[in-house]
C-alpha positions as CSV (number, residue, x, y, z in Angstrom):
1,X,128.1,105.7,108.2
2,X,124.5,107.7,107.9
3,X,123.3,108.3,111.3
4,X,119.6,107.6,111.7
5,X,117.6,110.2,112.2
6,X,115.6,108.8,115.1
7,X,118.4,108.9,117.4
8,X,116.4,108.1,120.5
9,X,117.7,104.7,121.2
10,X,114.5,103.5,122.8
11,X,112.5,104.5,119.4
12,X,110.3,101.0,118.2
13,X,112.3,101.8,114.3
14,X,115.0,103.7,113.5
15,X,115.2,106.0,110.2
16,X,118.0,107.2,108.3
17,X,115.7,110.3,106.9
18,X,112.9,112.6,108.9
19,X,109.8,112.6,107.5
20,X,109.1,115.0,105.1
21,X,107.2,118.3,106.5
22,X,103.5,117.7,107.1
23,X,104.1,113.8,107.1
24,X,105.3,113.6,110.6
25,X,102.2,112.1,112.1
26,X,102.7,109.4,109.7
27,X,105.2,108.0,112.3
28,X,103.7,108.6,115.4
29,X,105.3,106.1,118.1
30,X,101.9,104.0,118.0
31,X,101.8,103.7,114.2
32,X,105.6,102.9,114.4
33,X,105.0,100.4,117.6
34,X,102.7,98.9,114.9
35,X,105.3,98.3,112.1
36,X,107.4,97.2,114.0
37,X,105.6,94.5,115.5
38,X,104.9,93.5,111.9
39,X,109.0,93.2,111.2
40,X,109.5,91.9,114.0
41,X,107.1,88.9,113.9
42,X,107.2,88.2,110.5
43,X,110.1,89.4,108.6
44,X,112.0,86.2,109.0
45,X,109.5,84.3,107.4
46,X,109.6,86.8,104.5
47,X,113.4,86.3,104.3
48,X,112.8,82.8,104.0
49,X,110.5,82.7,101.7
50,X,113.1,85.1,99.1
51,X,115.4,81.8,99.6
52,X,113.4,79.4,98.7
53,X,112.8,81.5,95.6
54,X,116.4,81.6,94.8
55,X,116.3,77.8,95.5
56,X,113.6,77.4,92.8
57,X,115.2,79.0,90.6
58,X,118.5,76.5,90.7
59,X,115.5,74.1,90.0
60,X,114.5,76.1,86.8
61,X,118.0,76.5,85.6
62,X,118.6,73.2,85.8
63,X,115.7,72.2,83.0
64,X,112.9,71.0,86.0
65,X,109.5,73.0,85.1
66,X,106.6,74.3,87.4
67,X,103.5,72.0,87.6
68,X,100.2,71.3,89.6
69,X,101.3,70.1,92.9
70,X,100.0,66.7,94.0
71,X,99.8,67.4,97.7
72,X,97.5,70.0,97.3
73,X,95.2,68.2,94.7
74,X,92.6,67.7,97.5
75,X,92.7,71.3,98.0
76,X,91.9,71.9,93.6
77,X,89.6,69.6,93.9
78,X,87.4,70.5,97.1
79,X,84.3,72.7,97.2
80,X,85.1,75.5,99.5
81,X,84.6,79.3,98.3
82,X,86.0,82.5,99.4
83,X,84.0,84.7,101.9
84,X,81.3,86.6,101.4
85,X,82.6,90.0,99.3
86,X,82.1,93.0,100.2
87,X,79.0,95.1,98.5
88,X,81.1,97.9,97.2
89,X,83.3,95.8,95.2
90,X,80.7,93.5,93.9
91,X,81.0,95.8,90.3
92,X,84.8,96.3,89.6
93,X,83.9,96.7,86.1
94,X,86.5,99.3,85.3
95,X,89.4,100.2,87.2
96,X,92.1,102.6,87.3
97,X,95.5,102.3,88.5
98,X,98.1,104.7,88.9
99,X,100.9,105.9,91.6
100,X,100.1,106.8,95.1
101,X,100.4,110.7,94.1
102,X,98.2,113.5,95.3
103,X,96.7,114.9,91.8
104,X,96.9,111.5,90.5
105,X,94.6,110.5,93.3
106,X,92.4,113.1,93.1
107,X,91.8,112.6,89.1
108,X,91.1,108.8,89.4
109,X,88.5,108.9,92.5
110,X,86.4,111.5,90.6
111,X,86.7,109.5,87.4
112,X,84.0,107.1,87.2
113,X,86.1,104.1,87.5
114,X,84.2,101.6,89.6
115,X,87.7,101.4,91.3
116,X,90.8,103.2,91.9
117,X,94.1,101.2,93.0
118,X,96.3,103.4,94.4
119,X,100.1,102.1,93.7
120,X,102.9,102.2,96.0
121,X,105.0,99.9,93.9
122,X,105.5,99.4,90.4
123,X,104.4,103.3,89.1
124,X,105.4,105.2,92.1
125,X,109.4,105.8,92.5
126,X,110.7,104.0,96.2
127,X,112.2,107.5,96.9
128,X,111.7,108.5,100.7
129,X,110.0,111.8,100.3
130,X,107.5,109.8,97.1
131,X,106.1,107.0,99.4
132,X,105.6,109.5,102.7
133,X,103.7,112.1,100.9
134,X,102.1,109.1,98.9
135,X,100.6,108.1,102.5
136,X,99.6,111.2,103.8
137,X,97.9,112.0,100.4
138,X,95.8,108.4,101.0
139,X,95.3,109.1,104.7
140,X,93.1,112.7,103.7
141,X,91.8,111.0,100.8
142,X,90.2,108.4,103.2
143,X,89.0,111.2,105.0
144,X,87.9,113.1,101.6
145,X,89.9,116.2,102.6
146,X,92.4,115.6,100.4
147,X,93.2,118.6,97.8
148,X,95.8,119.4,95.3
149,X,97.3,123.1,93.7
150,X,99.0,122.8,90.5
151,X,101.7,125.2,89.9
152,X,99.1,126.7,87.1
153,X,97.3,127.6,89.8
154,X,94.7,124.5,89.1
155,X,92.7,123.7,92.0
156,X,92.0,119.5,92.3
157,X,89.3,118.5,95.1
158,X,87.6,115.1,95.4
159,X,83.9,114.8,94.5
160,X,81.4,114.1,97.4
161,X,80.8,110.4,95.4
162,X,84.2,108.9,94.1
163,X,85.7,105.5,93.1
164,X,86.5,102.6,95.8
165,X,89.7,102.7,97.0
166,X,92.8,100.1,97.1
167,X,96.0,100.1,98.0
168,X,98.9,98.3,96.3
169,X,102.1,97.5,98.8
170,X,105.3,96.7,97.4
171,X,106.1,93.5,96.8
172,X,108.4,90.7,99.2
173,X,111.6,91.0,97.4
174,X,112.0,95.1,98.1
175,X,112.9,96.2,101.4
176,X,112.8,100.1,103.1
177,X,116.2,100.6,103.0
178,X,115.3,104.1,105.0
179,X,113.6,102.5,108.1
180,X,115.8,99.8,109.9
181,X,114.7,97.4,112.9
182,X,117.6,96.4,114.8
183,X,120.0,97.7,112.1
184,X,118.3,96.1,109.5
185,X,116.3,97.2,106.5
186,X,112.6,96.1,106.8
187,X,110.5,94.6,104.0
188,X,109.1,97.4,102.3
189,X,105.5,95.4,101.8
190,X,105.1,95.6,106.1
191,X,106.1,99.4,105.8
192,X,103.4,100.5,102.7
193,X,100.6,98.4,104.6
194,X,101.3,99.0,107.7
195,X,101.0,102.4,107.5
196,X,98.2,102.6,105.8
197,X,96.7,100.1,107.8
198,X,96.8,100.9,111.3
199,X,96.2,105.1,110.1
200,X,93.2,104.2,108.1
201,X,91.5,101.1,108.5
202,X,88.5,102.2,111.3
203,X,88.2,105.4,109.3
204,X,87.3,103.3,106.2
205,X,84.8,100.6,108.5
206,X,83.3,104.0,109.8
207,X,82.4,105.3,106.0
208,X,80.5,102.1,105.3
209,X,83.6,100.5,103.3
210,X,86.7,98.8,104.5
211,X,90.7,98.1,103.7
212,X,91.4,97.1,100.8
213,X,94.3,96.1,99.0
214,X,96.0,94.0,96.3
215,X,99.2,91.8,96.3
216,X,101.9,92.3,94.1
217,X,104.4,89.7,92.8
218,X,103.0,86.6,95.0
219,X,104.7,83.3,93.6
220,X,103.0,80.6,95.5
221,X,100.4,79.7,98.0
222,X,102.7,79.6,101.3
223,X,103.5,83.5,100.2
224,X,100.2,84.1,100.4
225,X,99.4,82.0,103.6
226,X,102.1,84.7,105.0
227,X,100.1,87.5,104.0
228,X,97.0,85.6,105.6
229,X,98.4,85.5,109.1
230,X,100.1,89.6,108.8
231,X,96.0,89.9,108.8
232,X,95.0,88.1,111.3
233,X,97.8,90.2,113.8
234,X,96.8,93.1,112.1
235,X,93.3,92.9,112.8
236,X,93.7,91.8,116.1
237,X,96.4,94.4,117.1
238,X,94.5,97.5,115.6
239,X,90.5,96.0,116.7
240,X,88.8,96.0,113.7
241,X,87.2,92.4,112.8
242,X,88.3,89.0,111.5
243,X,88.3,89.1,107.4
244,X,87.5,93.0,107.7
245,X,90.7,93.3,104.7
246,X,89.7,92.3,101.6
247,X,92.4,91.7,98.6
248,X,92.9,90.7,95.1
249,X,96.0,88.8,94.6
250,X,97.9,90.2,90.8
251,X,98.7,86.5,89.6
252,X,101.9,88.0,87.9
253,X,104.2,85.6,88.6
254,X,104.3,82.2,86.3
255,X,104.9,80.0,89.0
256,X,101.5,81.1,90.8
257,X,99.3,80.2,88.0
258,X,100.0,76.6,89.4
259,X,98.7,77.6,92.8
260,X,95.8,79.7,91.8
261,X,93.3,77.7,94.1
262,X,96.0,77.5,96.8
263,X,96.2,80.9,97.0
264,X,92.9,81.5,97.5
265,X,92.3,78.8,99.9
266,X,94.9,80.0,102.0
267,X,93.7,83.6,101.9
268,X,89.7,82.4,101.6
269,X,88.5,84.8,104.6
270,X,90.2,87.4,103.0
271,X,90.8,87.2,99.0
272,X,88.1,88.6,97.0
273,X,89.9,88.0,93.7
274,X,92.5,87.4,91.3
275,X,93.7,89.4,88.6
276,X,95.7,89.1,85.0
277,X,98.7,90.8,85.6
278,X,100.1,90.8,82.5
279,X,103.2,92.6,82.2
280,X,104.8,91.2,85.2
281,X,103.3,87.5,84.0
282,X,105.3,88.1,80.6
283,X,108.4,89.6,82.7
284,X,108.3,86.6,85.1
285,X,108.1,84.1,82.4
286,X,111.4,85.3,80.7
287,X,113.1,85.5,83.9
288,X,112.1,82.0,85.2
289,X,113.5,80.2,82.4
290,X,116.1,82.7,81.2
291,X,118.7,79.8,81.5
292,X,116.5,77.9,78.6
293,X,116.1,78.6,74.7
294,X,113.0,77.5,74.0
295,X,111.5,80.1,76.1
296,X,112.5,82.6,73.8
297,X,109.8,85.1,73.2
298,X,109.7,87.5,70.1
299,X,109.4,91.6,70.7
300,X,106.9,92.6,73.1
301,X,104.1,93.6,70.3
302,X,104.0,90.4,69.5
303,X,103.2,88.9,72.9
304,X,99.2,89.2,73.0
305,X,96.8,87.6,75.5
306,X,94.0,85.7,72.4
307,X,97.4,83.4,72.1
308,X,99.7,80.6,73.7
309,X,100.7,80.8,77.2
310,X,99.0,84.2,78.3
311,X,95.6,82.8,76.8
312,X,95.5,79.3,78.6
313,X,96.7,82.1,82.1
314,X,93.7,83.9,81.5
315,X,91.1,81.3,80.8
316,X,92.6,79.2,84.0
317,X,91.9,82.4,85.8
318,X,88.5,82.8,85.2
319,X,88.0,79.2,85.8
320,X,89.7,78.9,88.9
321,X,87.6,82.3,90.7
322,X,84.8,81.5,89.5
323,X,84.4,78.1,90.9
324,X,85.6,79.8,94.4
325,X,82.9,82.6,94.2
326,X,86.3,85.3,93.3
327,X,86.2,87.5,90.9
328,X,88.8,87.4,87.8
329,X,90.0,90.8,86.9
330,X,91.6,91.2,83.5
331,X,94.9,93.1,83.1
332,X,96.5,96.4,81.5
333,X,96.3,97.7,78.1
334,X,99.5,100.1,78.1
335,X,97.5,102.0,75.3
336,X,97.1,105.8,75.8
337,X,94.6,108.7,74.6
338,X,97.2,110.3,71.9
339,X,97.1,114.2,71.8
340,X,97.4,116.0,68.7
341,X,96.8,112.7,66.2
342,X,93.8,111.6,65.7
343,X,94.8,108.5,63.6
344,X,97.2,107.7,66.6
345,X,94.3,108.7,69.0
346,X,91.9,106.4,67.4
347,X,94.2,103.5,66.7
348,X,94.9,103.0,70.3
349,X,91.6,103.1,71.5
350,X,90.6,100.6,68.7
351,X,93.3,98.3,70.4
352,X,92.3,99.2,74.0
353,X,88.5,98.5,72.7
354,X,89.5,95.3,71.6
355,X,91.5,94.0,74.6
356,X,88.6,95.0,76.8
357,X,86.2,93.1,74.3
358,X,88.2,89.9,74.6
359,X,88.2,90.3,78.4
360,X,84.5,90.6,79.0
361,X,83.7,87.8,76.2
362,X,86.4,85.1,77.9
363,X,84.2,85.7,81.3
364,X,86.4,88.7,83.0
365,X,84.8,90.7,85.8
366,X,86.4,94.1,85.5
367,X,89.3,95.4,84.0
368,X,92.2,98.3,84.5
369,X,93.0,101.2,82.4
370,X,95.9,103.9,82.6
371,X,94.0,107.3,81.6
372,X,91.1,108.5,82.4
373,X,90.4,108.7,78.9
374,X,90.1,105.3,78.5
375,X,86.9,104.7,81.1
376,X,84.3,105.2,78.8
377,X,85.8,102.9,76.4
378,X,85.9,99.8,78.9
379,X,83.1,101.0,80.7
380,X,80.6,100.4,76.8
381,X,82.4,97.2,76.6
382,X,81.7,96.2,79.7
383,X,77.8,97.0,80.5
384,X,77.5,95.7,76.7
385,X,78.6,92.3,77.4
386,X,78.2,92.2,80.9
387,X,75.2,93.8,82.2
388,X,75.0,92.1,85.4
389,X,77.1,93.3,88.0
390,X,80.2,90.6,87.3
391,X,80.0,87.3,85.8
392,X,80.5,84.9,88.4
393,X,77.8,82.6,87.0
394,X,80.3,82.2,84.0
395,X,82.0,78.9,85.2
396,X,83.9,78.6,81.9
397,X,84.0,74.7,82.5
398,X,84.7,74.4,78.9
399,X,88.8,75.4,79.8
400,X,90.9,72.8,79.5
401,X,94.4,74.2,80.5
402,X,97.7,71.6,81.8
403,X,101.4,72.6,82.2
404,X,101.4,72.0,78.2
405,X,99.3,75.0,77.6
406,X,101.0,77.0,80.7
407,X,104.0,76.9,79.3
408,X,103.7,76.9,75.4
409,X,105.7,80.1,74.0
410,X,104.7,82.8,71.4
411,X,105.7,82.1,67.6
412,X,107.2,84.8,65.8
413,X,109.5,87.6,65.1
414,X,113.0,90.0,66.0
415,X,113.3,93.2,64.6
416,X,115.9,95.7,64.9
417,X,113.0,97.7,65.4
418,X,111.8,95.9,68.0
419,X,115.3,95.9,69.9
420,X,115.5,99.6,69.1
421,X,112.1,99.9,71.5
422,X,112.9,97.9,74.0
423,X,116.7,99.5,74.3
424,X,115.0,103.2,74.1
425,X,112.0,102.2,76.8
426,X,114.6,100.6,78.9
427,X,116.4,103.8,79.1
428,X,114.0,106.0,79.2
429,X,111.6,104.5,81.6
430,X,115.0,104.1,84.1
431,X,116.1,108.0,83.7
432,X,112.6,108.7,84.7
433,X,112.3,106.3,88.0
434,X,115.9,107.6,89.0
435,X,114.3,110.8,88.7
436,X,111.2,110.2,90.7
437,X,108.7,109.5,88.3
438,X,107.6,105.7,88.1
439,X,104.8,105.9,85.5
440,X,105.5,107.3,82.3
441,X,104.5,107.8,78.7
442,X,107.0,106.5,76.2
443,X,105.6,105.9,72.1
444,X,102.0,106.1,73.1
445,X,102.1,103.5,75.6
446,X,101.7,103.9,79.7
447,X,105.2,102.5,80.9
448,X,105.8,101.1,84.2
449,X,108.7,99.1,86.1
450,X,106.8,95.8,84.6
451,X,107.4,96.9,81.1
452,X,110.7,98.1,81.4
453,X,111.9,94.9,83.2
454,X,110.1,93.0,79.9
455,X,112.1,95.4,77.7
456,X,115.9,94.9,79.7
457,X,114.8,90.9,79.9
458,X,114.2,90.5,76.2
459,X,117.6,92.2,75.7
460,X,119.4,89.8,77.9
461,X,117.7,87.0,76.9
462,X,118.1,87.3,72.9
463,X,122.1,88.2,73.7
464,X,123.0,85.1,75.8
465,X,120.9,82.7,73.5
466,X,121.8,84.0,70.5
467,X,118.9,84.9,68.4
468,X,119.1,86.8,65.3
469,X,116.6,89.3,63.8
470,X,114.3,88.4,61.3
471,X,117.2,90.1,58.9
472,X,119.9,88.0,60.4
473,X,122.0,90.2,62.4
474,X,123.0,88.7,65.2
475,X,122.3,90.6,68.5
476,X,125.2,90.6,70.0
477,X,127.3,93.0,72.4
478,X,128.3,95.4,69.4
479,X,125.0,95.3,68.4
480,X,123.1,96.4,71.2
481,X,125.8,99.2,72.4
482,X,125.7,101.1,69.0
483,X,122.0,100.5,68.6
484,X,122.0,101.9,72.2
485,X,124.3,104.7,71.4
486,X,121.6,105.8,68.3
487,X,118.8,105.7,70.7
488,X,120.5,107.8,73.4
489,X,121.1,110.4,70.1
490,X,117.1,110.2,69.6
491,X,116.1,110.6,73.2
492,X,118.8,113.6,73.4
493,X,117.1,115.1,70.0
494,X,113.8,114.8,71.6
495,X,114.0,116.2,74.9
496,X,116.8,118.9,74.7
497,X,119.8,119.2,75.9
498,X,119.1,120.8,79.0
499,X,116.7,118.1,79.7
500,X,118.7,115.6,78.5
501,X,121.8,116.2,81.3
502,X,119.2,117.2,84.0
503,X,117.9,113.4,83.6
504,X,119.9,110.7,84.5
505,X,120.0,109.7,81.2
506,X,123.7,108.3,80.9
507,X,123.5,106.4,85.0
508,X,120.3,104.6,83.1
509,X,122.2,103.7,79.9
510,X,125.1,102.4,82.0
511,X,122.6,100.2,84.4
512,X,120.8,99.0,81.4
513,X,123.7,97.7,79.6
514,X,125.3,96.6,82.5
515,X,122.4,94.3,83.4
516,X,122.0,93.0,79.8
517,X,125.7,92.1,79.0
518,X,126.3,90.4,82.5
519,X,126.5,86.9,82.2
520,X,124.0,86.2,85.4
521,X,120.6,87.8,85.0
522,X,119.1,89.8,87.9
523,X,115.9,89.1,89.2
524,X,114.7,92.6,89.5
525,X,115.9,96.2,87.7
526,X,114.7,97.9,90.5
527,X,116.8,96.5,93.1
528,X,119.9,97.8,91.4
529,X,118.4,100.7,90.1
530,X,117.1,101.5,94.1
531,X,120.8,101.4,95.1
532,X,121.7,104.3,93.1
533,X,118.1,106.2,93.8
534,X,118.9,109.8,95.4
């Protein structure tokens, strides 16, 4: 059995690995005193609440389907609004995301994005040594001393005016299997904020701006209301005041589109926000009603947001914000700058170009991007059709969505191309987050863990419903391992064979198949796939 590494028995957490070297003031004992009154108030509710998911799910799998609630109709229908929002994130108009890394930090502050959400979940690898030096990178940024030396010899320094910062915690489902209360693992999500929180929140209040954050993965209002009262304690506990966080909830999760107003009722003093998380959205809709056929969607290309289900989402979105006085932040385009190929290079900004226009015309207040690259594209689009600072006044009282429109699938196609990519982006995006890197380019497109989960669900789901590709193979077991087999041949040919061993290559393949030929589907890659992290 490891031996924690905080042996001192009287020690508020115990942890099974040191801190890495210049992160050890990170855990000082009042920042973990702070955690772990966090666990150790509200960690049982959290478990909870990951049972009643499971218990929702039975529902699901047994043909019942998620609709407006009735005993919260009074709360759709009221007249409330959110709090008053901040004035530094009253123009999101273009934001950049990317994992909680110090050059990656540095790059996406000096941008010219409006805002910078700095991820410590879906792009940044769980690894120890990854989300410590992800926190003391955030803590000197706050301060504005951070700086980073590439081994080029590159110097990176932040510029004296930079992009507003927000933090992204890991969602309720993934714990910190490296920091244990009371021999128990604590949810990761009271870990990534809390740390940040209590190091850095009177440091932000003292620069004239504040904590912020968004909320991954949230599935219903009483998830939410959770989050509401860790901020409440928080506040009180560190002496900064009431509402003084401000978040935007990622409504990324199929069952919360039912709760939109909910949510933001129960976070009202604190929710400035919601936005289109798209990839996760697509991912939680296969894995809700993976048990039923006629959720069958075709390849990923051919899941846009102008259609069916993500187009009544994003509509209701607006909508719903907008009559709260939140803003609605459209989602992700996984497009990439292309280097070397200019018909490449300009076909995905044309598609990143288009997306953004779609966005800002259905009454969105901002947006994301991946690359830097990609700002001035979404920042024309979005002074062009938005030259006020949001578009709140854009009630888009013309919506009409129901659980009809919520839930009506995407018509169209299988090819074997298409469950080439998803094998090959599956694999590849897996190798690389075993390997410590959770954001990565694959075919031109910005992967993350909510792509690759879309790319192993689609797998599993066309195997155990039996679909066929548009040629009429089926895609079955043999199928999928030889197509697999070819694949791991390309990504060999590609990289090289040093490369190619270095890179848990072959531990990905395994998990991936393993996943997709079981006969229950998992919830999450990353759960398994953190078991088996270094």
């Amino acid at each position: 059995m490891t031996q924690p590494a905080t042996a001192d028995a009287s020690a508020p957490l115990q942890f099974l690995k040191p801190a890495p070297k210049g992160c050890e003031f990170l855990l000082s004992r009042e920042a973990q005193a702070f955690v772990a009154a966090l666990a150790e108030k509200f960690s049982e509710r959290r478990d909870a609440l990951l049972k009643k998911r499971l218990a929702r799910q039975k529902e699901f799998d047994k043909g019942i389907l998620p609709d407006f609630k009735a005993e919260t109709q009074h709360i759709r229908e009221g007249a409330w609004k959110v709090a008053a929002i901040p004035a530094d994130l009253r123009d999101r108009r273009v934001e950049i995301t990317g994992p909680a890394e110090p050059k990656m930090i540095i790059n996406a502050l000096n941008s010219g994005a409006k805002v910078f959400m700095a991820d410590l979940e879906d792009s940044l690898t769980p690894a120890w040594d990854k989300l410590m030096e992800g926190q003391k990178a955030l803590h000197d940024a706050v301060r504005g001393t951070l700086s980073f030396s590439s081994p080029e010899g590159k110097q990176y320094r932040l510029n004296e005016k930079t992009a507003v910062l927000i933090v992204r915690p890991r969602g309720w489902h993934l714990p910190e299997r490296n920091v244990t209360l009371s021999g128990t693992p604590i949810p990761g999500a009271l870990f990534d904020f809390g740390l940040y929180f209590f190091h850095n929140a009177k440091e932000r209040i003292a620069r004239g701006t504040g904590p912020y954050f968004y909320l991954p993965k949230l599935e219903n209002a009483e998830e939410a209301a959770l989050w509401a009262d860790i901020f409440r304690f928080s506040e009180e506990y560190v002496g900064v005041p009431y509402g003084t966080i401000k978040v935007t909830m990622l409504i990324e999760v199929v069952t919360a589109v039912f709760e939109m107003h909910e949510m933001l009722h129960a976070l009202k003093d604190y929710a400035v926000g919601l936005n289109c998380g798209r990839w996760d959205y697509i991912f939680s809709t296969i894995k809700k009603f993976h048990a039923r056929s006629e959720f069958i969607l075709p390849e990923r290309t051919q899941v846009t947001m102008d259609k069916a289900f993500l187009k009544a989402y994003a509509e209701l979105l607006i909508q719903t914000c907008h009559r709260r006085g939140a803003f609605a932040m459209g989602g992700m385009s996984a497009f990439i700058p292309v280097k070397n190929d200019e018909a490449a290079n300009e076909k995905a900004f044309a598609a990143v170009r288009a997306d953004k226009e779609r966005e800002a015309s259905f009454g969105h207040d901002g947006t994301w991007v991946a690359h830097p690259g990609l700002i001035p594209v979404a920042m024309e689009v979005f002074n062009r059709r938005m030259p006020t600072p949001n578009q709140l006044a854009k009630l888009r009282e013309d919506v009409k969505v129901g659980q009809k429109e919520l839930l009506t699938m995407h018509q169209g196609t299988i090819t074997e191309a298409g469950v080439r990519n998803n094998i090959n982006v599956a694999i590849q995006y897996t190798a690389s987050w075993l390997n410590g890197l959770g954001c990565v380019p694959i075919f031109n497109l910005m992967e993350d863990a909510a792509t690759a989960e879309i790319s192993r669900s689609q797998l599993w789901q066309w195997l155990h419903h039996h679909a066929k590709t548009d040629a009429g193979q089926a895609i079955d077991e043999a199928f999928i391992t030889r197509l697999a087999d070819e694949e791991m041949g390309k990504i060999k040919a590609s990289v090289g064979g040093k490369e190619f061993t270095t890179i848990p290559y072959r531990k990905s393949e395994a998990l991936i198949l393993k996943l997709t030929f079981d006969s229950e589907y998992a919830e999450f890659l990353t759960l398994p796939a953190y078991a088996v992290l270094a």
